[in-house]
N, CA, C and O atoms as CSV, one atom per row, in Angstrom:
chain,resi,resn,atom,element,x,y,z
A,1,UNK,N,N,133.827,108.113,97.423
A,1,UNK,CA,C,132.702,107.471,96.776
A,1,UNK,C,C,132.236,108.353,95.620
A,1,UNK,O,O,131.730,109.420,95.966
A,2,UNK,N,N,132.307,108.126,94.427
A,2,UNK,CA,C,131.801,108.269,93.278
A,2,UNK,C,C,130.192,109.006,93.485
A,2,UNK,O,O,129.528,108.592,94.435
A,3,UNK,N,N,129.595,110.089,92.589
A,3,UNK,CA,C,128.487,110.368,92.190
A,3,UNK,C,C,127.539,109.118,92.018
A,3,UNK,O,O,126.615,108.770,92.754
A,4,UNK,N,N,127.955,108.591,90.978
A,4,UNK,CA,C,127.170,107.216,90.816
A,4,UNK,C,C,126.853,106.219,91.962
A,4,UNK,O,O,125.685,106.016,92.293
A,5,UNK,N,N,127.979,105.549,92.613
A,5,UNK,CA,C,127.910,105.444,93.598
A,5,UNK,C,C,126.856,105.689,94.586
A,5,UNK,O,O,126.031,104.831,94.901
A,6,UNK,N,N,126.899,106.920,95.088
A,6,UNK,CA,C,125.999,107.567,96.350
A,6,UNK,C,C,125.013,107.586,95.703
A,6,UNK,O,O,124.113,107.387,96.519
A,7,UNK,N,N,124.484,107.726,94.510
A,7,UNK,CA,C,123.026,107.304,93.877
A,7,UNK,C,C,122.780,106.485,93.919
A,7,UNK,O,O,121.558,106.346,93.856
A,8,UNK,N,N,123.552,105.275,94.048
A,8,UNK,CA,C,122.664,104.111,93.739
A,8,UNK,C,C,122.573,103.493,95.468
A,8,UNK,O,O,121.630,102.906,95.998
A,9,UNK,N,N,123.406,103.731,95.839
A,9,UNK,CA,C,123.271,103.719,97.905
A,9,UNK,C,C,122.070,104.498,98.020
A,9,UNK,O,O,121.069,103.933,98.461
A,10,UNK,N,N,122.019,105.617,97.715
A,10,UNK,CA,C,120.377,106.021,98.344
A,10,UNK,C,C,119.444,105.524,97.816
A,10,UNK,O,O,118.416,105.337,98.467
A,11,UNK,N,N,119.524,105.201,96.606
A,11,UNK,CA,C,118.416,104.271,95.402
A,11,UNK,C,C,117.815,103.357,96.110
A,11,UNK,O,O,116.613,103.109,96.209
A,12,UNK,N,N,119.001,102.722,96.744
A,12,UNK,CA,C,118.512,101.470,97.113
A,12,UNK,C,C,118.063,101.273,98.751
A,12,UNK,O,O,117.592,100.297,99.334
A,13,UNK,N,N,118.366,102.426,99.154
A,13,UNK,CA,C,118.441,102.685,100.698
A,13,UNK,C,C,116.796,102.760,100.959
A,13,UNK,O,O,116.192,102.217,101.885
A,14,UNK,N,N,116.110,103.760,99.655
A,14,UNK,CA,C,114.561,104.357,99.791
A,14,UNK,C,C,114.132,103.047,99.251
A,14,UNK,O,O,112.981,102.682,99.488
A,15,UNK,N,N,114.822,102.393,98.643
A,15,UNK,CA,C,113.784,101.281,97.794
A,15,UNK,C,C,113.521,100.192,98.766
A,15,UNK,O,O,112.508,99.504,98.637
A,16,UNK,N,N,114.522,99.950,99.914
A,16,UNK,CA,C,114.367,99.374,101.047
A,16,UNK,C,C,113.435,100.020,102.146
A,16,UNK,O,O,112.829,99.433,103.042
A,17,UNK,N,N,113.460,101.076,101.923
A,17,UNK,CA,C,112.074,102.045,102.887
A,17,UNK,C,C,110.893,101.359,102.669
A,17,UNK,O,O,110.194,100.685,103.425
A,18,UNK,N,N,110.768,101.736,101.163
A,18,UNK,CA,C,109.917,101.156,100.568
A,18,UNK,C,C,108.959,99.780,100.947
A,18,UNK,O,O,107.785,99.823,101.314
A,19,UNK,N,N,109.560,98.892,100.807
A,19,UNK,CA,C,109.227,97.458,100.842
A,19,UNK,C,C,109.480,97.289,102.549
A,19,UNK,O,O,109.191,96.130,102.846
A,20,UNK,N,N,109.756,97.775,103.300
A,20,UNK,CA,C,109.722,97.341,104.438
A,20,UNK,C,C,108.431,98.226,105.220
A,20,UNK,O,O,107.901,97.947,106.296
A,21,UNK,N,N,108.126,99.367,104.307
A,21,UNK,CA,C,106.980,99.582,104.840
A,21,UNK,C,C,105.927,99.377,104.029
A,21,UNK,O,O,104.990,100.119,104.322
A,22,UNK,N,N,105.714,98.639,103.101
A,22,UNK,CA,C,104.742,97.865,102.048
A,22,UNK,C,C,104.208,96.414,102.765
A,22,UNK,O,O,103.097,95.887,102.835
A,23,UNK,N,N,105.780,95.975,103.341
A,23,UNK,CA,C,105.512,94.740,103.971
A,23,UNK,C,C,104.636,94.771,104.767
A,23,UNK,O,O,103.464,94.412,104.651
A,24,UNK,N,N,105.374,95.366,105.931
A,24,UNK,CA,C,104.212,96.158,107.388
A,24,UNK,C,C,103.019,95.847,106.875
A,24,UNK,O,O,102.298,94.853,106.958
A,25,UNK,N,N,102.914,97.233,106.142
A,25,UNK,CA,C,101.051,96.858,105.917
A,25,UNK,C,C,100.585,96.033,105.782
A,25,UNK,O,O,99.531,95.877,106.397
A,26,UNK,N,N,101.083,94.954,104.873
A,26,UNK,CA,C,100.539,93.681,104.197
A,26,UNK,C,C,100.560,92.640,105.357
A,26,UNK,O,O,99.844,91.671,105.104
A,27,UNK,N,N,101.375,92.569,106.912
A,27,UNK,CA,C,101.459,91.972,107.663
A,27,UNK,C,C,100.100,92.025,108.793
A,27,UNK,O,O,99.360,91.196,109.322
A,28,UNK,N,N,100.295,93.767,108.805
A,28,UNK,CA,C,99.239,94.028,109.725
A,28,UNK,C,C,98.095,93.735,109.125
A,28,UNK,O,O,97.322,93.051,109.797
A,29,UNK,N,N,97.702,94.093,107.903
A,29,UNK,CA,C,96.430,93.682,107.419
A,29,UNK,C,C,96.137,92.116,107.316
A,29,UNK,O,O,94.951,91.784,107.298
A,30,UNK,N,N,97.218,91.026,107.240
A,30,UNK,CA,C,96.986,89.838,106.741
A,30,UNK,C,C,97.236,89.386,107.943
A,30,UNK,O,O,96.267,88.643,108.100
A,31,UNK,N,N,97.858,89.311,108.906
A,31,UNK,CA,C,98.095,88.824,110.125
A,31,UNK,C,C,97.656,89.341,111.809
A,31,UNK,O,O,97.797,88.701,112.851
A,32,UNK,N,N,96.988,90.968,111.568
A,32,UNK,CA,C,96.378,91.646,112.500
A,32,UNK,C,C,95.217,91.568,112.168
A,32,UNK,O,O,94.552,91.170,113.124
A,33,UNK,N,N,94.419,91.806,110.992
A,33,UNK,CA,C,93.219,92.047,110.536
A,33,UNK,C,C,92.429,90.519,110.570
A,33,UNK,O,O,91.373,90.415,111.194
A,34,UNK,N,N,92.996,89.405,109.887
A,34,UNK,CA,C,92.381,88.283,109.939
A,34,UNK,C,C,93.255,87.179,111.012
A,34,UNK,O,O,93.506,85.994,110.794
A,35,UNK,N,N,93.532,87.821,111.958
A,35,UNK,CA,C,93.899,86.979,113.211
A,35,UNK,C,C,93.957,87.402,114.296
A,35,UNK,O,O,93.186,86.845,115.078
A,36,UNK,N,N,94.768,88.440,114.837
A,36,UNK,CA,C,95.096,89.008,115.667
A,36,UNK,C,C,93.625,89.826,116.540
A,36,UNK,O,O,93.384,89.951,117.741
A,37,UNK,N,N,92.778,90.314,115.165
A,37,UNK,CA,C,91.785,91.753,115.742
A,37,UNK,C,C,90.525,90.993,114.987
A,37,UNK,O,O,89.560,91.535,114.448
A,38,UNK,N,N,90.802,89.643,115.099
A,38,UNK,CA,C,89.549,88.946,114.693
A,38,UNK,C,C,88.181,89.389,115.111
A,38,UNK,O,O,87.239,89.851,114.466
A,39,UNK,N,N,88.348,89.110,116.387
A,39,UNK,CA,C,87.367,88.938,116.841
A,39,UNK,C,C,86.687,90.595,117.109
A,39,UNK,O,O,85.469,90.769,117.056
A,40,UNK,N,N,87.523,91.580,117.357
A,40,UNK,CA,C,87.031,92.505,117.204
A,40,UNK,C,C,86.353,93.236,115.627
A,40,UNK,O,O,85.300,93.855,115.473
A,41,UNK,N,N,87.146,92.966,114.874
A,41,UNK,CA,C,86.575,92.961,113.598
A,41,UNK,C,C,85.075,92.446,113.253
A,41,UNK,O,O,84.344,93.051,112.469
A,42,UNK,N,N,84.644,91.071,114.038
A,42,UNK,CA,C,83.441,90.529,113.554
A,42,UNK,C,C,82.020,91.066,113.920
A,42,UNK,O,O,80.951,90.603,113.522
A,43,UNK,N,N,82.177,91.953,114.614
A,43,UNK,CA,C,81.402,92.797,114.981
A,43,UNK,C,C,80.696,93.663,114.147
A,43,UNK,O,O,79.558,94.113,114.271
A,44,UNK,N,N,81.856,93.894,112.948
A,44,UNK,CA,C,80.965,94.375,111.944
A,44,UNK,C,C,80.495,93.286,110.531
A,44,UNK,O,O,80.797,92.176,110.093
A,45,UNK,N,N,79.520,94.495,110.182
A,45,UNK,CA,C,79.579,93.122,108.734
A,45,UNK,C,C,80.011,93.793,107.436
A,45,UNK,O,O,80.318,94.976,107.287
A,46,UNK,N,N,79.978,92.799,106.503
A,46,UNK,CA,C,80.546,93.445,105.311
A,46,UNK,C,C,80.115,92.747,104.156
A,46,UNK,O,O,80.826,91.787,103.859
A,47,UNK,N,N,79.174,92.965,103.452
A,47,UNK,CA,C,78.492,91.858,102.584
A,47,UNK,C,C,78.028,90.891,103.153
A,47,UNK,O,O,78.294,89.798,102.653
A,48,UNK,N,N,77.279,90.920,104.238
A,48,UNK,CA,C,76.670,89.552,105.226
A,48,UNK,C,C,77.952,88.592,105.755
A,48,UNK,O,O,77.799,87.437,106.153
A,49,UNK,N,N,78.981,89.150,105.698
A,49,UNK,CA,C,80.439,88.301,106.208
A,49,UNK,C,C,80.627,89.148,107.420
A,49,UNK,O,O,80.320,90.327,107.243
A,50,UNK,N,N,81.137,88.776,108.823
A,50,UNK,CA,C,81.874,89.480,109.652
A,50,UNK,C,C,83.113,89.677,108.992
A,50,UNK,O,O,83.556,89.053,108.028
A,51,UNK,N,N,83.692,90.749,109.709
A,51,UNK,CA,C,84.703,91.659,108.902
A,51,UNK,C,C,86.163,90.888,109.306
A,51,UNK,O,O,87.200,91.131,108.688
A,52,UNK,N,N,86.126,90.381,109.900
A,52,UNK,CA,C,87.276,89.546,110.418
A,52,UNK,C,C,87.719,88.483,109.933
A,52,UNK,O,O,88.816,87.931,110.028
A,53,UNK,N,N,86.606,88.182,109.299
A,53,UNK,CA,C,86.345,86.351,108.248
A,53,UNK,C,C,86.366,86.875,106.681
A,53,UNK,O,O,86.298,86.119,105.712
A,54,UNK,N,N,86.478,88.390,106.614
A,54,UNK,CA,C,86.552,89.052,105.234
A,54,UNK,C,C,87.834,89.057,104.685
A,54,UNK,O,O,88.324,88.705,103.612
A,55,UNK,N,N,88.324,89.656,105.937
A,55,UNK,CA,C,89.503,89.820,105.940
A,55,UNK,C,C,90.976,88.796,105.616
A,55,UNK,O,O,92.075,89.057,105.126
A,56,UNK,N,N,90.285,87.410,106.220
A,56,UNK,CA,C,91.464,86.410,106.438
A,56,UNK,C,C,91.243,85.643,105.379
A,56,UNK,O,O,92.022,84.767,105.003
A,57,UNK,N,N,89.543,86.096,104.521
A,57,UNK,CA,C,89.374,85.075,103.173
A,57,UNK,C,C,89.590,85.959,102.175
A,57,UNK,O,O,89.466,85.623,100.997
A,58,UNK,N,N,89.880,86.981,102.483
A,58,UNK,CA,C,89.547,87.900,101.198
A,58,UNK,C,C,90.459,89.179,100.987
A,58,UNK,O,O,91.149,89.410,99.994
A,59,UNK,N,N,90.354,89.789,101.867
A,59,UNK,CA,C,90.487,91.403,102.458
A,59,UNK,C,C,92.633,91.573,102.482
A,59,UNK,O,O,93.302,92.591,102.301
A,60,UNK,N,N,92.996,90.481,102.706
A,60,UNK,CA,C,94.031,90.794,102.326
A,60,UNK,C,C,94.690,90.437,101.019
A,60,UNK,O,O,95.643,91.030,100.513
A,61,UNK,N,N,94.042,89.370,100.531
A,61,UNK,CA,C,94.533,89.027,99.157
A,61,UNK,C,C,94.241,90.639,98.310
A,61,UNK,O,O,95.038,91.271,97.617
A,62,UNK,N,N,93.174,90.894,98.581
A,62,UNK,CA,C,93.041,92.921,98.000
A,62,UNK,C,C,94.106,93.283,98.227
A,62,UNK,O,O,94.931,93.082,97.336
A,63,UNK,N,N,94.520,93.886,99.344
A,63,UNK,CA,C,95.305,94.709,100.033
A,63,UNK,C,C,96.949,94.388,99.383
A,63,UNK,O,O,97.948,95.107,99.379
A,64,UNK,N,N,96.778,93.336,98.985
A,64,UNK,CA,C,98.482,92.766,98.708
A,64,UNK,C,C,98.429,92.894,96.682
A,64,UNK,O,O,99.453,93.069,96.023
A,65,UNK,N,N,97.419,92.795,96.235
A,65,UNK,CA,C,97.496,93.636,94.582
A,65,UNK,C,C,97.494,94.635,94.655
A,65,UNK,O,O,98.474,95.161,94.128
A,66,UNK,N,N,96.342,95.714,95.400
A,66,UNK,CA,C,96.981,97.071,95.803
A,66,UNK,C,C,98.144,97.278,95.913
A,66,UNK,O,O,98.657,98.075,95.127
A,67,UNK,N,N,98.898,96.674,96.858
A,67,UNK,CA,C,100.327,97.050,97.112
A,67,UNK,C,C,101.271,96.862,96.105
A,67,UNK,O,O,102.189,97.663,95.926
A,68,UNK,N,N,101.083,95.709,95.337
A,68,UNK,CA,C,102.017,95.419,94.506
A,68,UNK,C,C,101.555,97.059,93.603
A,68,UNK,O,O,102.440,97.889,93.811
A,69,UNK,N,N,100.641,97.505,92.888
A,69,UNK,CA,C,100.480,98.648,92.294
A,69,UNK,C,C,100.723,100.273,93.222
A,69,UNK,O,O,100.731,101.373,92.670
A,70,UNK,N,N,100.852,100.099,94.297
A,70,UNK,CA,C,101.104,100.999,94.534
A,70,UNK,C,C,102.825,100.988,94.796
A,70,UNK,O,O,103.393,102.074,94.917
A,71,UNK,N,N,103.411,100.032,94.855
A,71,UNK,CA,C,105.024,99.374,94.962
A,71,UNK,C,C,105.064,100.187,93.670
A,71,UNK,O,O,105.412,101.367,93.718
A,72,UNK,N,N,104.624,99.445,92.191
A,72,UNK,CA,C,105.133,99.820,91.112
A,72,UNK,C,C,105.121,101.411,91.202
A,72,UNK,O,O,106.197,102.000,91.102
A,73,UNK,N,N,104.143,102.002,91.356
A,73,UNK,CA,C,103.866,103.502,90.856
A,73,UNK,C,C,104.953,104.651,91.687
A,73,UNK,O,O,105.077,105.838,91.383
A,74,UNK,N,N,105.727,103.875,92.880
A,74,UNK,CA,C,106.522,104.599,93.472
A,74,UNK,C,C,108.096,104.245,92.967
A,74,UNK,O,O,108.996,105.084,92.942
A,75,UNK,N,N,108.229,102.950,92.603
A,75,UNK,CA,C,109.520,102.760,92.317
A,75,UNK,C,C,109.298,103.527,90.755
A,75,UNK,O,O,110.045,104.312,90.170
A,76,UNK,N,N,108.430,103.159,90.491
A,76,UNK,CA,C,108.490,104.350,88.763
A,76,UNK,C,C,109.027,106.272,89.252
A,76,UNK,O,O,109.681,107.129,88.657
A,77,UNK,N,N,108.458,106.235,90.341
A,77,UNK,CA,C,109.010,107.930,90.646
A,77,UNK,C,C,109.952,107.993,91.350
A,77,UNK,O,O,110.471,109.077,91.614
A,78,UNK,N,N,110.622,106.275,92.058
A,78,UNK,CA,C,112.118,106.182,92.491
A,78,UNK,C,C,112.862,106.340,91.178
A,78,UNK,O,O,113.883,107.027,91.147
A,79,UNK,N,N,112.297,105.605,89.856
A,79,UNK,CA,C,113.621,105.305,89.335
A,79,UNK,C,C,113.895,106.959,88.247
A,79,UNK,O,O,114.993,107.222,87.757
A,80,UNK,N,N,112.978,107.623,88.118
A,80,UNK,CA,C,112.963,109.301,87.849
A,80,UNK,C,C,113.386,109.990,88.851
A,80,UNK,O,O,113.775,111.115,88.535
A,81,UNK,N,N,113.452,109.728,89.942
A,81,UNK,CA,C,114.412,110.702,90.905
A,81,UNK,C,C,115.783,110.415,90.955
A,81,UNK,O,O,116.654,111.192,91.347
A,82,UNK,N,N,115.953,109.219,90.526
A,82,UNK,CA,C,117.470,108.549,90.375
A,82,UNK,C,C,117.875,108.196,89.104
A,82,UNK,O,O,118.734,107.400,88.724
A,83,UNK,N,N,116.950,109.077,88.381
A,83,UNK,CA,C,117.380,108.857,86.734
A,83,UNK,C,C,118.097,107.867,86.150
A,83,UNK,O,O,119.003,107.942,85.320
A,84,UNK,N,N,117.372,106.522,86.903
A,84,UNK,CA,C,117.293,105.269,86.070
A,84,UNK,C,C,116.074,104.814,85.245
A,84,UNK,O,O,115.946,103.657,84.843
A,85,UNK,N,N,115.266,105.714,85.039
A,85,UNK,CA,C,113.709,105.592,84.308
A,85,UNK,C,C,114.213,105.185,82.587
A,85,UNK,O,O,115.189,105.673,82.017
A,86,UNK,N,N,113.463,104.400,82.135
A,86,UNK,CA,C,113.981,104.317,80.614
A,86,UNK,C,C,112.810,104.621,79.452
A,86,UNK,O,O,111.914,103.885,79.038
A,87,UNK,N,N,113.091,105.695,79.169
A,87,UNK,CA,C,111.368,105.747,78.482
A,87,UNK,C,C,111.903,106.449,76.683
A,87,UNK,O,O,111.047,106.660,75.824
């Protein structure tokens, strides 16, 4: 296997790290937070909303633009560790 090669296998190996643990979060927060831990959540409040009803109207649509920016800002220091960056 080629130099090139084994770079772009690990490239893509972390970039799959990546997004499978981007996903996670976005699951647990969108599917644990406003379903799963509802009801424990509502217990608190959060702008006069229980936190559980924040969450399933609101709180993850956040959490999932976060991610998309925090996705970008790492594949930008994937693609400089694998000196595919084009600047």
């Amino acid at each position: 296997m080629s130099k090139k090669q084994s770079n772009a296998t690990a490239y893509w190996k972390e970039n799959l790290r990546y997004l499978l643990l981007l996903l996670l979060i976005w699951f647990v927060v969108s599917y644990g937070a406003g379903i799963l831990f509802k009801e424990a959540l509502d217990n608190i409040k959060l702008g006069g909303f229980k936190l559980g009803f924040w969450f399933a109207q609101q709180g993850a649509i956040y959490v999932f633009v976060i991610l998309i920016f925090v996705y970008v800002r790492l594949m930008n220091k994937l693609d400089k560790k694998y000196g595919y960056d084009v600047d």
